[in-house]
C-alpha positions as a Python dict, from the first residue, in 0.01 Angstrom:
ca = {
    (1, 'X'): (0, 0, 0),
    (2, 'X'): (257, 231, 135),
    (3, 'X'): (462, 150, -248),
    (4, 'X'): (171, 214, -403),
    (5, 'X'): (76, 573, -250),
    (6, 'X'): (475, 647, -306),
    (7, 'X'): (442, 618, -690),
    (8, 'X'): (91, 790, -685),
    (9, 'X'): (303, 1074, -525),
    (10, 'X'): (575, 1065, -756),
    (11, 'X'): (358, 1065, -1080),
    (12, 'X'): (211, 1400, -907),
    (13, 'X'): (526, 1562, -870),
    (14, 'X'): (625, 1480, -1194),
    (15, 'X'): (328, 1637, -1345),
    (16, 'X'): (350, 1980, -1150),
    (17, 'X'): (695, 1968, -1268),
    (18, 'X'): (602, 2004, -1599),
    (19, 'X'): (396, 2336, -1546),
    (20, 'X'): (597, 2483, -1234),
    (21, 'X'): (648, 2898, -1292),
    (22, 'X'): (864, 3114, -1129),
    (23, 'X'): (809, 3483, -1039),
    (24, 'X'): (1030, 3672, -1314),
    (25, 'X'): (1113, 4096, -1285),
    (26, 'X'): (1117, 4323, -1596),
    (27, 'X'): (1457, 4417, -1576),
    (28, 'X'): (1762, 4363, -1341),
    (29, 'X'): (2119, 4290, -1283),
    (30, 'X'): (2246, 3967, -1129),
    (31, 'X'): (2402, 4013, -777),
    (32, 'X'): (2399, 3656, -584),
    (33, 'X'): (2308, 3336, -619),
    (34, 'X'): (2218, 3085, -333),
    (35, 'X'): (2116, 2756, -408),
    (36, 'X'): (1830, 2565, -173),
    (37, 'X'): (1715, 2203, -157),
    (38, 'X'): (1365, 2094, -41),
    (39, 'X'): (1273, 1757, 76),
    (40, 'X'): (889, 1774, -47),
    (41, 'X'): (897, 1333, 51),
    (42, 'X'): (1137, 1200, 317),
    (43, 'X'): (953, 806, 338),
    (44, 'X'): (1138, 488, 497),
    (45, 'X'): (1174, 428, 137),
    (46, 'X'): (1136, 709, -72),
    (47, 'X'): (1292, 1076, -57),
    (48, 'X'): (1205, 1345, -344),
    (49, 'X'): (1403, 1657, -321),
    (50, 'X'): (1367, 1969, -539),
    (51, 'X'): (1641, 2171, -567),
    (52, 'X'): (1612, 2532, -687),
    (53, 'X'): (1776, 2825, -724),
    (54, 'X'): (1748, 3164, -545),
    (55, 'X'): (1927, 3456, -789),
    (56, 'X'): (1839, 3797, -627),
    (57, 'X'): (1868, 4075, -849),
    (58, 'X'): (1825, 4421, -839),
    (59, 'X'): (1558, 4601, -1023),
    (60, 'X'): (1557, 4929, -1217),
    (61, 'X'): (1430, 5158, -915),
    (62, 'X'): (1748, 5006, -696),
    (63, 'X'): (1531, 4735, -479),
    (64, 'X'): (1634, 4383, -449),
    (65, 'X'): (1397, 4105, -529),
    (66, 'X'): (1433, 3698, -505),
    (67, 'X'): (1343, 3483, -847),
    (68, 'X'): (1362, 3106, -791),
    (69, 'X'): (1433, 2910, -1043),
    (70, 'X'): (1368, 2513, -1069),
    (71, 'X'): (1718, 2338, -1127),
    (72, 'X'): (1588, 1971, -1080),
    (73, 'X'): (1417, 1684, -877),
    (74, 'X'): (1560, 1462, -757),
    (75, 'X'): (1418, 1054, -660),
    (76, 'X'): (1585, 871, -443),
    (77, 'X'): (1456, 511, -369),
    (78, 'X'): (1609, 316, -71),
    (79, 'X'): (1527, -21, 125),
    (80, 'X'): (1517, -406, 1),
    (81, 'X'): (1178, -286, -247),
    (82, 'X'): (1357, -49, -414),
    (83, 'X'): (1376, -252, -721),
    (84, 'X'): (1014, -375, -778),
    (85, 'X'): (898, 1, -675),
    (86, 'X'): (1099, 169, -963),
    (87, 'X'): (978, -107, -1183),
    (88, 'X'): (640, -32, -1082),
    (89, 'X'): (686, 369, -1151),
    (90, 'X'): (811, 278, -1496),
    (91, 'X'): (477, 72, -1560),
    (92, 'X'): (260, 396, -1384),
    (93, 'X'): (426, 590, -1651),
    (94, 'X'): (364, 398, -1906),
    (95, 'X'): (28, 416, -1861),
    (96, 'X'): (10, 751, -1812),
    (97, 'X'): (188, 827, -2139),
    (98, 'X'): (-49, 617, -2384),
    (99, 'X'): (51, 404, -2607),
    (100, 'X'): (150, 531, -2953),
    (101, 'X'): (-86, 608, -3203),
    (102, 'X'): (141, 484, -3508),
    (103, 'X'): (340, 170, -3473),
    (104, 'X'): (569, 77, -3774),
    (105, 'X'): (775, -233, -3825),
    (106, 'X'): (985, -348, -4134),
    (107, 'X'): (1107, -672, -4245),
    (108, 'X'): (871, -933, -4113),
    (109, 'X'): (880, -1298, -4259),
    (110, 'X'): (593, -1540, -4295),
    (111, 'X'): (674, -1901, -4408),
    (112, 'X'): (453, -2190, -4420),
    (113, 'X'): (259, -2454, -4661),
    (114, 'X'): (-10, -2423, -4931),
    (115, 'X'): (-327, -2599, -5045),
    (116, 'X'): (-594, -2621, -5256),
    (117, 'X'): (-911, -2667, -5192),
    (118, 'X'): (-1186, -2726, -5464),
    (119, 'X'): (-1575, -2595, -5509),
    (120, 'X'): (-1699, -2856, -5249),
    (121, 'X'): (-1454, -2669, -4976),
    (122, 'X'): (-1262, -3058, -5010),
    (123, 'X'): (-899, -3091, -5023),
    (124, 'X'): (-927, -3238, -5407),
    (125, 'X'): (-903, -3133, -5760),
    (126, 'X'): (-1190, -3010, -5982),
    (127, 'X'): (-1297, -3262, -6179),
    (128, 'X'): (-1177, -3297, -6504),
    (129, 'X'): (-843, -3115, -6367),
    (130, 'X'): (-766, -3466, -6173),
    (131, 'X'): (-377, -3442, -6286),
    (132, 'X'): (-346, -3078, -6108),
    (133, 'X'): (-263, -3243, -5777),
    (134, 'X'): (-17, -3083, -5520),
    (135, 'X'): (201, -3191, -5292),
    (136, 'X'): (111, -2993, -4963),
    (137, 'X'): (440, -3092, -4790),
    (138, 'X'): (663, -2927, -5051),
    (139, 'X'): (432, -2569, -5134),
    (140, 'X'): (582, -2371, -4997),
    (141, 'X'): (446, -1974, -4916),
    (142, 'X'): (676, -1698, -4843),
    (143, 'X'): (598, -1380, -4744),
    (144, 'X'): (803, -1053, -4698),
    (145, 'X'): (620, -817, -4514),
    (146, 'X'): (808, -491, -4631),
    (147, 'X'): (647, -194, -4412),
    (148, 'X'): (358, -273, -4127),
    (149, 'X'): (244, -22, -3966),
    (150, 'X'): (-53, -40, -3675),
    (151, 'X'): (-288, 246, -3599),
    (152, 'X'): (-417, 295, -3249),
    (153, 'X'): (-762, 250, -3171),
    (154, 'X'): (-896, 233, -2819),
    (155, 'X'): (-614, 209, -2574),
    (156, 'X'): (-337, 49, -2756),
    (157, 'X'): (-597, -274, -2679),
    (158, 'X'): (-726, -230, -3063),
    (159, 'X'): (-546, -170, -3310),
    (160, 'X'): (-563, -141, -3722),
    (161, 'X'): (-302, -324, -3883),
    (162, 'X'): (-203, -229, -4235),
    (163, 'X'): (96, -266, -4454),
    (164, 'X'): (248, -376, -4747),
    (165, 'X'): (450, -690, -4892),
    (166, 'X'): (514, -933, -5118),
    (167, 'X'): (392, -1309, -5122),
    (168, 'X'): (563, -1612, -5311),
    (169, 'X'): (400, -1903, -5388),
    (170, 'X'): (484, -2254, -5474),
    (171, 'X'): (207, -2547, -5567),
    (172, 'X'): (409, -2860, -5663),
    (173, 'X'): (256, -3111, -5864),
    (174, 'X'): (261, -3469, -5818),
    (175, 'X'): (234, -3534, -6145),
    (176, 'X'): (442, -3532, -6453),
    (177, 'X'): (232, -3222, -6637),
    (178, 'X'): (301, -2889, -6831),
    (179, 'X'): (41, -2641, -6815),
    (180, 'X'): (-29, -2493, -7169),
    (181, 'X'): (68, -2149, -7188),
    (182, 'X'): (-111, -1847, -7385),
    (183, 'X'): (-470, -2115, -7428),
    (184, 'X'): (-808, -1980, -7359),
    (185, 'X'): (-858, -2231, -7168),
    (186, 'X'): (-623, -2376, -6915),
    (187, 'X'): (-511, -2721, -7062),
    (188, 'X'): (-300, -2949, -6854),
    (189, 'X'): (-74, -3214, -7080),
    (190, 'X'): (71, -3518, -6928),
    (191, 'X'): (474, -3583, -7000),
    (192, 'X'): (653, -3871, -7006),
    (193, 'X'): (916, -3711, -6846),
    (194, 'X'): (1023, -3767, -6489),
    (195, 'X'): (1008, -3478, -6298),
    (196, 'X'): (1234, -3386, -6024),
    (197, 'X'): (1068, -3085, -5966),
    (198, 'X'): (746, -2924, -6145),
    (199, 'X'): (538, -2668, -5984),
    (200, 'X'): (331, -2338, -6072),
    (201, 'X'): (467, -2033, -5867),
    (202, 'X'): (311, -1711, -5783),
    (203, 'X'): (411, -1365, -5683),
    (204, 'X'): (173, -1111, -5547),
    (205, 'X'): (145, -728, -5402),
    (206, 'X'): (32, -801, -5104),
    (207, 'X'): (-155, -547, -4845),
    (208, 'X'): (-336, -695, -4520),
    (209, 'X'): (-575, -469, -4313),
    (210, 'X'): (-630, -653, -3970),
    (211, 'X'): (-825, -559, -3621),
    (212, 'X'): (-571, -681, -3386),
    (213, 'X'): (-730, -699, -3019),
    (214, 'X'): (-467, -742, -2709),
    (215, 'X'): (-592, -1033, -2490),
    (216, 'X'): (-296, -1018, -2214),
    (217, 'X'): (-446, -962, -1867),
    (218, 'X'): (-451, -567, -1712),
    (219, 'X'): (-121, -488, -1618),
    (220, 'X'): (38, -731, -1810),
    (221, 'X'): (303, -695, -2087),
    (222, 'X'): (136, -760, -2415),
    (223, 'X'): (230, -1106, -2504),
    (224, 'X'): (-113, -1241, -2634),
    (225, 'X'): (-294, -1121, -2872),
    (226, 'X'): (-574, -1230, -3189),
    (227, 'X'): (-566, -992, -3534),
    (228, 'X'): (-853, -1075, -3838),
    (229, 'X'): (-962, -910, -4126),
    (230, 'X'): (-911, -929, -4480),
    (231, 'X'): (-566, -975, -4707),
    (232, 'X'): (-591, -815, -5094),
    (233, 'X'): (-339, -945, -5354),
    (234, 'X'): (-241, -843, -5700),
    (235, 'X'): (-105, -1078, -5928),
    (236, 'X'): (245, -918, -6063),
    (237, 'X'): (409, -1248, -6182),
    (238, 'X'): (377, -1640, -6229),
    (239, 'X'): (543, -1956, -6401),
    (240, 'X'): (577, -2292, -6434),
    (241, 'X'): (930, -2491, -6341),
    (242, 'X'): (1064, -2807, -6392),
    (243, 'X'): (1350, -2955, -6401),
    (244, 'X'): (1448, -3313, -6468),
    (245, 'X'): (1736, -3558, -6548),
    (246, 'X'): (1823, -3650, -6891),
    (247, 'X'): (2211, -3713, -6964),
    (248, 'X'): (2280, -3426, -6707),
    (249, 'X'): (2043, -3169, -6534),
    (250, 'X'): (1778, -2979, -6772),
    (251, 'X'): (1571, -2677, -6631),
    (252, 'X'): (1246, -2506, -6783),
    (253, 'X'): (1101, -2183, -6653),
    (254, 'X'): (794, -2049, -6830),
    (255, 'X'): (662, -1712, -6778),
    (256, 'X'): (270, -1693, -6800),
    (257, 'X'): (-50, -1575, -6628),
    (258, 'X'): (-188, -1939, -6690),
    (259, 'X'): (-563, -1755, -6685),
    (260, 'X'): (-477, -1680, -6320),
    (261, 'X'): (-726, -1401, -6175),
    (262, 'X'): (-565, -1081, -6164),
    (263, 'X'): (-680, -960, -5789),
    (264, 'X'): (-784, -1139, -5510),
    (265, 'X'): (-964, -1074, -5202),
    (266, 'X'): (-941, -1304, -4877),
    (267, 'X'): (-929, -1354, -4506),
    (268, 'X'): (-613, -1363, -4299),
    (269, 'X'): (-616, -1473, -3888),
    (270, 'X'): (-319, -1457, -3668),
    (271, 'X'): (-272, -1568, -3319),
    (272, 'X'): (22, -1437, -3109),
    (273, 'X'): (240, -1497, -2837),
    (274, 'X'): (539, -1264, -2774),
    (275, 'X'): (716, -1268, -3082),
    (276, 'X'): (568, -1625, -3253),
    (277, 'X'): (279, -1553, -3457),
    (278, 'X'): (58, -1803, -3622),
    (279, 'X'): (-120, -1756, -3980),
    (280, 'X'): (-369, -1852, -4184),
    (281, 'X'): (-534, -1760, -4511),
    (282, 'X'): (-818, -1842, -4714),
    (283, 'X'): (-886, -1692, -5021),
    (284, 'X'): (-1260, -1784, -5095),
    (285, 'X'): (-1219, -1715, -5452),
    (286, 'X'): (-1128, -1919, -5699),
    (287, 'X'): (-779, -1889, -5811),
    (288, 'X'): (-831, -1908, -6184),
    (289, 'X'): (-1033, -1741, -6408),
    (290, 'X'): (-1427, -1832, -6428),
    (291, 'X'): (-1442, -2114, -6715),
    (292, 'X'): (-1073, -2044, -6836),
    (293, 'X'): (-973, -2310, -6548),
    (294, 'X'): (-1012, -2522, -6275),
    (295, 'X'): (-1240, -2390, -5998),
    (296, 'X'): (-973, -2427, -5686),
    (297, 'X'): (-953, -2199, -5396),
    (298, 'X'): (-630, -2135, -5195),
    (299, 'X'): (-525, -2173, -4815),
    (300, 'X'): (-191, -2107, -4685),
    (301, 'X'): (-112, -2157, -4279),
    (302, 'X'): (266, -2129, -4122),
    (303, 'X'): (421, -1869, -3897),
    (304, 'X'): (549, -1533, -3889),
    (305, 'X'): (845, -1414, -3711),
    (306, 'X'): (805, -1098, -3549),
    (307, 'X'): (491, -846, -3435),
    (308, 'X'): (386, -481, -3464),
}
């Protein structure tokens, strides 16, 4: 109680401090100085002195007058508590002060797995696109979040979360297929060639715009929290590459939009803890074109290193 009333105290001081005025004169010459201390708390465990300055100076019609001025204040924290009081202040202060209204963070990293889901929300292909099956262990999504920034709300406890990146990626087939390029219609042709690797990669403009709500306890640091809300893409590059064995090692990398839709709108949820965040993302949409391709609908999940 009595650590308690000692930082109420202090966070008083503090705040006079800020607005403390002096009597001034017009005009005068300088002809002492005298410096004075004033113990305003003298606790068991707590002493606050202010020390000033008394400057007397002589006006123009000869008198002598007294102007204090406010050098500094002084805390001075004694006894086995000392610690866990000035830790305590620090926290009062905090709270006092606000959190900020912008936050901004650069250079976060998401990594985790992709999928496809088809019209019947299954983990399958489309029929009649049976050979456009993926390999959910090895697609692979990247994501480099450039600039986040997160706006304030209600008491640093809600904030908007906004930003900007770039997202890679990776669907690898389990079959041995080449998707046509340039066709109206997305045709898939089976090879007889044994691929080492074959997949269809994607790079997007990516720009999130989350609620993020703070669900650590009052008076805790902020280590928990939830963020929702939707993720919008733009489609700025995709191709298709294998690579294979045949009397050494032979790549292919074709560049084409493959009918892929051009924006795309879909949900993003994150759950932190400190500085371990896991994602997920839906994109309800389908990926490709309507009736220039298979009707398949994306999900990514992993984890992102780093917070705003």
């Amino acid at each position: 109680m009595k650590n308690k009333l000692n930082q109420v105290l202090i966070i008083a001081v503090l705040c006079c401090f800020t607005t403390i005025l002096y009597a001034q004169t017009d005009t005068a010459d300088v002809q002492e100085n005298k410096n004075k201390e004033d113990t305003i708390i003298n606790g068991k465990n707590l002493k606050i002195v202010l020390k000033e300055k008394e400057v007397i100076q002589k006006t123009a019609d000869g008198k002598d007058t007294i102007t204090k001025r406010l050098e500094s204040l002084e805390i001075i924290a004694s006894g086995e508590n000392d610690e866990a009081q000035e830790k305590d202040i620090v926290k009062d202060f905090e709270v006092l002060k606000g959190p900020a209204f912008i936050e901004t963070k650069w250079n976060n990293f998401h990594i985790g797995l992709n999928n496809l889901l088809n019209s019947n929300g299954k983990l399958e292909t489309e029929t009649g696109f049976e050979e456009i099956s993926i390999s959910s262990a090895n697609s692979v999504h990247l994501q480099w979040d450039i600039v986040t920034q997160a706006m304030n709300l209600y008491r640093g406890n809600v904030r908007l979360i906004y930003g900007i990146g770039i997202e890679y990626n990776n669907y690898r087939f389990q079959n041995n297929i080449t998707l046509n390029a340039d066709s109206a219609m997305l045709r898939v042709v089976e090879d007889g060639i044994d691929y080492d690797k074959n997949k269809l990669a994607t790079q997007h403009l990516n720009v999130p715009l989350l609620l993020n709500f703070k669900l650590s306890p009052k008076g805790t640091k902020d280590d928990v929290y939830i963020s929702a809300g939707a993720n919008f893409g733009y489609l700025i590059g995709s191709h298709q590459k294998q690579v294979w064995k045949d009397n050494g090692k032979n790549k292919s990398k074709t560049k084409d939009d493959y009918n892929l839709e051009q924006f795309r709108i879909g949900y993003e949820v994150q759950f932190g803890y400190k500085n371990i965040v896991l994602y997920g993302k839906y994109f309800p949409n389908s990926m490709f074109k309507t009736n220039q391709g298979p009707d398949l609908r994306t999900v990514s999940a992993g984890i992102l290193i780093g917070k705003v």
